[in-house]
Legacy VTK file of the C-alpha trace (Angstrom):
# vtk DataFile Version 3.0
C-alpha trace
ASCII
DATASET POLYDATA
POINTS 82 float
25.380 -65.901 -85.375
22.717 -63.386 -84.255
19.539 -65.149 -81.583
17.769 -67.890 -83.049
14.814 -66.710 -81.344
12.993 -63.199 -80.704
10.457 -62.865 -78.959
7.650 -59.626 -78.665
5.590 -58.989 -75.884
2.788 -56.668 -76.532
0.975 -55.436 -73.075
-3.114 -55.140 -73.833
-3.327 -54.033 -70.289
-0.754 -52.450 -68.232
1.895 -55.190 -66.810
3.119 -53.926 -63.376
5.012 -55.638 -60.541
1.843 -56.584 -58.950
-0.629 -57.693 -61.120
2.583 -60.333 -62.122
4.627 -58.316 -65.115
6.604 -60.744 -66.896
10.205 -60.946 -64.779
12.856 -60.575 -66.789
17.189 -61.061 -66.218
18.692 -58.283 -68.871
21.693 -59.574 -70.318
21.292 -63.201 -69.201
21.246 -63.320 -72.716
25.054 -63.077 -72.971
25.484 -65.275 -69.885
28.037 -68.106 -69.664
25.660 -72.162 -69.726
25.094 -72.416 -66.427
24.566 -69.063 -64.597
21.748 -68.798 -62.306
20.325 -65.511 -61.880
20.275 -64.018 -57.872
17.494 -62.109 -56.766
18.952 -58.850 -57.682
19.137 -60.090 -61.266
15.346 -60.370 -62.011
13.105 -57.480 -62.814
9.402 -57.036 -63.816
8.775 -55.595 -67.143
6.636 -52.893 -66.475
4.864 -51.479 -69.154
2.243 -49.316 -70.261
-0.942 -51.181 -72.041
-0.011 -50.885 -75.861
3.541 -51.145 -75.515
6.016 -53.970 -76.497
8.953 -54.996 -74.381
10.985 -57.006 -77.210
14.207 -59.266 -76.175
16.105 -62.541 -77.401
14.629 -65.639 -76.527
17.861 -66.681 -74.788
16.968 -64.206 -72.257
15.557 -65.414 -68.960
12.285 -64.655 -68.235
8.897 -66.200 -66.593
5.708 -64.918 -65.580
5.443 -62.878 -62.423
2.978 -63.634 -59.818
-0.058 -61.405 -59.321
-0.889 -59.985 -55.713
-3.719 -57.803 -57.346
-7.623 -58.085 -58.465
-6.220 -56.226 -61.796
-6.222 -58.557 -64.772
-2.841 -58.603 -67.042
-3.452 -59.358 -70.624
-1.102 -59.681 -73.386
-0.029 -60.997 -76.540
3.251 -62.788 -76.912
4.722 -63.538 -80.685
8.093 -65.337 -81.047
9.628 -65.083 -84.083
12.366 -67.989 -84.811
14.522 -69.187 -87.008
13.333 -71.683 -89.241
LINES 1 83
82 0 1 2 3 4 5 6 7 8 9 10 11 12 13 14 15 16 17 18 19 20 21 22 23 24 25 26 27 28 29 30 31 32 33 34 35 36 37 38 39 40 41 42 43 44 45 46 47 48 49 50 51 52 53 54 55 56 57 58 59 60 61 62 63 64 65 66 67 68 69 70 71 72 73 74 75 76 77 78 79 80 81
């Protein structure tokens, strides 16, 4: 069975690592119930403003935390299985 849940992050403003870009594990998604990510694992989606970083919603991910004066805006659509 494919991911229940897919989610698409589309970046109105540029996300970098410092005005928070959403942090991301790539393939957590395929990760055994349990795992916890290490430091090493995470990584901020950085990405130019009009471009969409798309992954499974079983992949970890959170918001990152802003050290900047530079707004981040976005628009985040999950599409799911009904």
């Amino acid at each position: 069975m494919g991911p229940l849940c897919v989610n698409a992050m589309i970046a109105l403003t540029d996300y970098t690592a410092d005005n928070g870009a959403t942090l991301v594990v790539p393939g957590s998604h395929l990760w055994s119930k349990g795992r916890v990510p290490q430091a090493e694992d995470i990584h901020p989606a950085e990405i130019p403003a009009g471009s969409v970083a798309i992954f499974s919603g079983e992949t970890i991910h959170a918001g990152g935390t802003s050290t900047s004066e530079r707004i981040r805006r976005g628009l985040s659509v999950s599409y799911c299985a009904g």
